[in-house]
C-alpha positions in Angstrom: 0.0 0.0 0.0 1.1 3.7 -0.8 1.5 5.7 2.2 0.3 9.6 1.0 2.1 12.3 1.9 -0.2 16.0 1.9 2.9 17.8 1.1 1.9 21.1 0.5 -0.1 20.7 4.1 3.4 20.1 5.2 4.6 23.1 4.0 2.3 25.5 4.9 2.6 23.8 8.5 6.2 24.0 8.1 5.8 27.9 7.5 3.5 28.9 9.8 6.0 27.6 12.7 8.4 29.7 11.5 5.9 32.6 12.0 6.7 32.1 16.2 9.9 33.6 16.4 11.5 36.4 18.3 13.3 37.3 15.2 12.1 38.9 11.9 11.8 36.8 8.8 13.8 34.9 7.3 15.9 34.2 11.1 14.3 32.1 13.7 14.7 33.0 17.2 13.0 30.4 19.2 14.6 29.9 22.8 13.7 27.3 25.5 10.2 27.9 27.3 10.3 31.8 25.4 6.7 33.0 24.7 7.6 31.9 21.2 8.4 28.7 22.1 5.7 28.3 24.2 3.2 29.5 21.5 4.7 27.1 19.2 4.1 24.1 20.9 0.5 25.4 21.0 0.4 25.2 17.9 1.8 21.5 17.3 -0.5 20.3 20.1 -3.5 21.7 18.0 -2.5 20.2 14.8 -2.4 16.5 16.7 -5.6 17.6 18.2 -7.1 18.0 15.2 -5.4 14.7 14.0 -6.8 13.1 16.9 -3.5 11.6 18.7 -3.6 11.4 22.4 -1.3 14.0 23.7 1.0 13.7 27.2 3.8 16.3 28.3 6.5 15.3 31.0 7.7 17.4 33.8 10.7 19.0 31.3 8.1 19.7 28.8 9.1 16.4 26.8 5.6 16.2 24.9 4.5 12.8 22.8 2.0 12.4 20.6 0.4 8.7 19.9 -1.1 6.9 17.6 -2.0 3.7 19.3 -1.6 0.2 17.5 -3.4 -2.8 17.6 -1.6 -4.5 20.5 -1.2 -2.0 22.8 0.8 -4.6 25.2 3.8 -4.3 22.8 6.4 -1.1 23.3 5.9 1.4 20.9 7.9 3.0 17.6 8.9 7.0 17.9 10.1 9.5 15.8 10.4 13.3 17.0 12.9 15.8 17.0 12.9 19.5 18.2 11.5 23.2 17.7 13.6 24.9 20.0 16.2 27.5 17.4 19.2 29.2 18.2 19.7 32.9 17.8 19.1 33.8 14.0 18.6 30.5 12.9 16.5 29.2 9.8 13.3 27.1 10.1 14.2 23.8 8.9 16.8 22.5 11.5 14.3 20.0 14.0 11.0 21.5 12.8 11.2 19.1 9.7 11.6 15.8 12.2 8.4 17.2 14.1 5.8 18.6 11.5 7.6 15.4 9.0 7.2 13.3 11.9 3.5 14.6 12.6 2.7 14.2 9.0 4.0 10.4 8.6 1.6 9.3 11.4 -1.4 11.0 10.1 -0.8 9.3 6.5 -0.4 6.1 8.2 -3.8 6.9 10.1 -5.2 8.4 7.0 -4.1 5.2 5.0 -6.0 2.2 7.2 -2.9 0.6 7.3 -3.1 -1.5 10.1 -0.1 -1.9 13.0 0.5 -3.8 15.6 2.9 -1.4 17.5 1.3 2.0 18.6 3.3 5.5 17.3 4.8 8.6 19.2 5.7 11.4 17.7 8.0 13.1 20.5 8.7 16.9 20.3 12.0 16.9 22.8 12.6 20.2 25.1 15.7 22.0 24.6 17.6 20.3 22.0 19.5 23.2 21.6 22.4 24.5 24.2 20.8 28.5 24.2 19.2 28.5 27.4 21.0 26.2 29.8 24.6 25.4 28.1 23.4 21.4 27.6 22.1 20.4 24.4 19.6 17.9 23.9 18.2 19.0 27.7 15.3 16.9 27.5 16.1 13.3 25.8 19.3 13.5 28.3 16.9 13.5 30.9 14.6 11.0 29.7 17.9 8.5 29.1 18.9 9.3 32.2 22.0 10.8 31.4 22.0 13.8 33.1 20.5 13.5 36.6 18.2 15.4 38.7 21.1 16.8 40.5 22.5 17.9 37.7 19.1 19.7 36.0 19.2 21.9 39.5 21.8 23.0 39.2 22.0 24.3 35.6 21.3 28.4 35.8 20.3 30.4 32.5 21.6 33.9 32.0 19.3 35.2 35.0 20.9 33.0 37.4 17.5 30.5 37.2 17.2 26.8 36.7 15.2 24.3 34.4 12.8 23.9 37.8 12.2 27.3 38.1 11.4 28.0 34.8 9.9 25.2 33.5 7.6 25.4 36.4 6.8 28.9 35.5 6.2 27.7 32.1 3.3 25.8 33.0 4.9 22.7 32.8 4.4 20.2 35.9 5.1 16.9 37.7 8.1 15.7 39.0 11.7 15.5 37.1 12.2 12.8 38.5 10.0 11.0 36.4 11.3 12.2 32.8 13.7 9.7 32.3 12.1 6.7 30.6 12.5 2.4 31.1 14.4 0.9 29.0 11.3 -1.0 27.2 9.6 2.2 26.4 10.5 2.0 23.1 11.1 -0.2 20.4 12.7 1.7 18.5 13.2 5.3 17.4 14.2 7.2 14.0 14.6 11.2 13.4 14.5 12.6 10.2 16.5 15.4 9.9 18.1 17.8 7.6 21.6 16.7 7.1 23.5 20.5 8.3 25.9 19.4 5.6 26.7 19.3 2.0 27.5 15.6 0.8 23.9 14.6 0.1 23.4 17.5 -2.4 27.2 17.5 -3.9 26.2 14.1 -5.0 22.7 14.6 -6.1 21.3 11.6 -3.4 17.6 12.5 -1.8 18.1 10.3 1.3 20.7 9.9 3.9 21.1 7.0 5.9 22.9 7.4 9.1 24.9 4.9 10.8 26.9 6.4 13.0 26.2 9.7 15.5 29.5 11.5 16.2 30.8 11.8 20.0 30.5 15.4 21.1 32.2 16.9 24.0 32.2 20.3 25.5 34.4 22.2 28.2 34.4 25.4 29.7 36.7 27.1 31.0 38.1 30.1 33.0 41.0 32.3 33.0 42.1 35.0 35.3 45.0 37.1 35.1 45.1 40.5 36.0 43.7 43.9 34.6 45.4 47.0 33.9 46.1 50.2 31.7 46.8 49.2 28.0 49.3 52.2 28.4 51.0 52.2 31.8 51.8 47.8 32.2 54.6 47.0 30.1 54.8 44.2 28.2 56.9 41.7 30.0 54.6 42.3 33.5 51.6 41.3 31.5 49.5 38.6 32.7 46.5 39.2 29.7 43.6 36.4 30.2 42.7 37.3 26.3 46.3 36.1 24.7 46.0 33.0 27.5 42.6 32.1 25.8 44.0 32.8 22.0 46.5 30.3 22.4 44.6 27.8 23.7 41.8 28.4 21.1 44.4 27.7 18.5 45.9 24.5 20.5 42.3 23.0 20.1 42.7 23.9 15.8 45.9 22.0 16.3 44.8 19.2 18.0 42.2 18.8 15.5 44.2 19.4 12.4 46.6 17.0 13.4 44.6 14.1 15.1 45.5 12.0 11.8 41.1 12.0 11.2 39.0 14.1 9.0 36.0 13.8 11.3 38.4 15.5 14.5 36.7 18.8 14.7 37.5 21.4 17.3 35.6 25.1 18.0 35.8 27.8 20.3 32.3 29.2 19.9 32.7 31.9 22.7 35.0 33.8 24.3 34.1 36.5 26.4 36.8 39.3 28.2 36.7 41.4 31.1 36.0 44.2 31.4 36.2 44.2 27.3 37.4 48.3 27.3 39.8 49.3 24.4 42.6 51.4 26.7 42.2 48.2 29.6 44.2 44.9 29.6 41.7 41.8 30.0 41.7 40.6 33.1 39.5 37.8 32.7 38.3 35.7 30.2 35.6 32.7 29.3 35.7 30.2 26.4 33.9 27.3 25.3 35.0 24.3 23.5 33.3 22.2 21.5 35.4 19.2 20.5 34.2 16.0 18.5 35.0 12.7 16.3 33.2 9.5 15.6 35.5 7.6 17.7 35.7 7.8 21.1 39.7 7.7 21.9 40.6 10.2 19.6 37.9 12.6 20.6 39.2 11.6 24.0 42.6 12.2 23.0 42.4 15.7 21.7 40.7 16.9 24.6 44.0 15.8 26.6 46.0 17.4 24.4 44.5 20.8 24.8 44.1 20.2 28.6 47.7 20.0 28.4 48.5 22.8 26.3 46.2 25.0 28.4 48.1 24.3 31.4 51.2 24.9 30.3 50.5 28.3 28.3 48.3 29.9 31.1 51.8 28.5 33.6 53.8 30.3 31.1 51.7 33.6 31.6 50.7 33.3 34.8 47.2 32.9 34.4 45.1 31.2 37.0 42.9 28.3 34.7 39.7 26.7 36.0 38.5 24.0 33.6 35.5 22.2 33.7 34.0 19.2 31.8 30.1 20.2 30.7 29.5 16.6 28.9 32.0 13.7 27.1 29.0 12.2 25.6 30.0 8.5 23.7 29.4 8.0 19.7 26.0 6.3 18.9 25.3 3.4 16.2 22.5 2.9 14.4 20.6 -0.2 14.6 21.7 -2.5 11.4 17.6 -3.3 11.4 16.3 0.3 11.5 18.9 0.8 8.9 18.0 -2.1 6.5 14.4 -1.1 7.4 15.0 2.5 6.0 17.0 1.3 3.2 14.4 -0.6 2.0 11.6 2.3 2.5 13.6 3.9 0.4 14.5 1.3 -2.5 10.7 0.6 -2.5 9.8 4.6 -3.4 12.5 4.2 -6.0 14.7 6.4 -4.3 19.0 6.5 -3.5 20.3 5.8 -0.6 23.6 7.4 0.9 25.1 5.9 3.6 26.3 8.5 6.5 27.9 9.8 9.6 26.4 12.2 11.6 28.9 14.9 12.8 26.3 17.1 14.4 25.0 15.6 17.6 20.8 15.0 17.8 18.4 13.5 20.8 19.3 10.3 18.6 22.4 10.2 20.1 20.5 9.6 24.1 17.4 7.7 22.9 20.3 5.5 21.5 20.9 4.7 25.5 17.3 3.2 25.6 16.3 1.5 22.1 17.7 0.6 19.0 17.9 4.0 16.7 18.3 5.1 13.1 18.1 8.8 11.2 17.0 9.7 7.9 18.7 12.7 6.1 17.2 14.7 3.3 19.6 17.9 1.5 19.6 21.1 2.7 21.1 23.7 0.1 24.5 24.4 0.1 25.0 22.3 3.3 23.8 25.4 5.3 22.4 25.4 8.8 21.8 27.5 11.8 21.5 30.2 9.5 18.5 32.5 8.2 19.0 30.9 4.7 18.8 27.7 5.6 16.9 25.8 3.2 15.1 22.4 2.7 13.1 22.0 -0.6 9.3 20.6 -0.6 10.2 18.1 -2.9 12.8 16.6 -1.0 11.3 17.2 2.9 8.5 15.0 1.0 10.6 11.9 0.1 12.4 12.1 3.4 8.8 12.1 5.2 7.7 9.2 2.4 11.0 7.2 3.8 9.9 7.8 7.4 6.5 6.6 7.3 7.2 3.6 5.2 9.8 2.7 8.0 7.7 3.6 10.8 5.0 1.0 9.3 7.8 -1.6 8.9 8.7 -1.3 12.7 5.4 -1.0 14.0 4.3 -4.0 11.8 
């Protein structure tokens, strides 16, 4: 049976969630328990209303949407992703795996096809780092990764936790009672746009992941100490701002020269006190992003720039706090969720790619509880996180045709 997809429903989904941002078209602004945000789950809830799925929301916000199945004893097959958006983002990064998600299960509803497993769609809180510094906030917590310990005592920019504000959010319940039993699921597969550029540079619609890179990320602190740019002379300078440029480029080192294309290494901020043109930086922040699909080297480069931050801020006298945020292990997709996609695919008449995923999703945790697998479609010019970000209809279409023929093969 042909599963059929109402793409151009899709779409105008797709764009009206883009319409609940804190940023003016084409950017998307859409931060963690925001008005925004908050609105915009509104708006998902009232298109599985109106789809008739039963609707359930954890204490972290973690919402699922079900489509039961005919045995309702057995564990169920999900597919989700997230609608959370970084500052000045584009509309296609995690909205496609929810609306795509969303529109799979109501062609499967829509086509009589009869399953044994019952369907979630989950929409995940806080994949994105904004609000807290974590990504993937809420499937950590439902894995069980991250503990309720460590939830209390994440703070946002106004010194508040997830509890407060999730709580003020209207979201309630205990945290205790996010994270999920390992027999919840069945299985679990995202669709996603790939954030990359191999997929169109070789003219294949679908991506088929097999592997989810291991992402870590460290923060860390230097303190020297302040002065006029005019009046301290060179050698009695103890600048926090050099300290944190060499280290920045230790980490482009250690990546450069870790013997693997898939070592990457970023310093995505770096902040200086008291940041004054005439003042030497006293103090300084930095964050580090390191990751590899393999596990000892990603662990090995973060050694080597441990090292060579201790002995450059040694050499300039700088006092260095470092601390580890996450060191979160590489995932593998399940060789059945991948054969099962594979052949969703092959039956639509469309190409398969086999891939790695070098950006990190909430696959990467519900891998700690079920077997997983992604789905990739193109994204033009391998751009993401940016305004001009772009996923065609035709091709979010085959990637939500792929997912809805595999979901119907797992839930079979």
């Amino acid at each position: 049976m042909r599963i059929k997809i109402n793409g151009e429903r899709l779409s105008d989904e797709l764009e009206q969630l883009a319409c609940f941002s804190d940023a003016p078209a084409p950017a998307v602004t859409r931060i963690l328990y925001s008005e925004q945000d908050l609105k915009a789950r509104d708006f998902i809830k009232g298109l599985a209303e109106k789809a008739e799925l039963s609707i359930r929301e954890d204490a972290l916000g973690n919402t699922f949407f079900r489509l039961e199945g005919s045995d309702p004893s057995l564990s169920a097959v999900a597919t989700g992703s997230h609608i959370d958006a970084i500052p000045h983002s584009g509309r296609y990064d995690g909205t496609v795996g929810v609306l795509g998600g969303l529109e799979a299960l109501r062609a499967l509803k829509e086509s009589g096809l009869e399953l044994k497993r019952s369907l979630e769609l989950i929409l995940f809180t806080a994949e994105e780092p904004t609000r807290f510094g974590v990504g993937c906030l809420g499937s950590r917590a439902m894995a069980g990764t991250l503990s309720l310990k460590d939830i209390l005592e994440l703070k946002d920019e106004d010194g508040k936790s997830p509890d407060e504000v999730r709580r003020e959010a209207g979201f309630k319940g205990e945290l205790e009672d996010v994270q999920l039993s390992q027999n919840t699921y069945h299985a679990f597969v995202e669709l996603h746009i790939e954030q990359g550029p191999l997929l169109e540079q070789k003219n294949m619609p679908i991506g088929v992941v097999t592997a989810i890179a291991a992402p870590s990320t460290l923060h860390i602190k230097l303190e020297g100490e302040g002065g006029h740019a005019g009046a301290v002379l060179m050698p009695q300078r103890k600048d926090a701002l050099l300290a944190a440029a060499e280290i920045a480029l230790s980490a482009e080192e250690a990546a450069r020269t870790s013997g693997s294309i898939d070592s990457v290494a970023t310093v995505g901020i770096l902040d200086v006190h008291p940041r004054a043109v005439n003042s030497i930086p006293s103090r300084a922040f930095m964050t580090l992003d390191v990751r590899d699909t393999n596990l000892a080297r990603r662990d090995k480069m973060i050694e080597d720039i441990k090292e060579a931050a201790e002995t450059i801020t040694a050499d300039r006298k700088i006092k260095l706090t470092l601390k580890t945020i996450n060191a979160d292990p590489p995932a593998t997709c399940s060789e059945h969720i991948i054969h099962a996609t594979e052949a969703a695919a092959r039956n639509l008449g469309l190409d398969t790619l086999p891939m790695v995923s070098r950006a990190y999703h909430d696959t990467l945790f519900m891998a700690r509880i079920c077997s997983v697998g992604m789905i990739f479609i193109p994204c033009k010019d391998g751009i993401s996180h940016r305004p001009d970000e772009y996923a065609s209809p035709k091709d979010i279409n085959k990637g939500v045709r792929v997912l809805a023929q595999t979901l119907a093969d797992l839930a079979s």
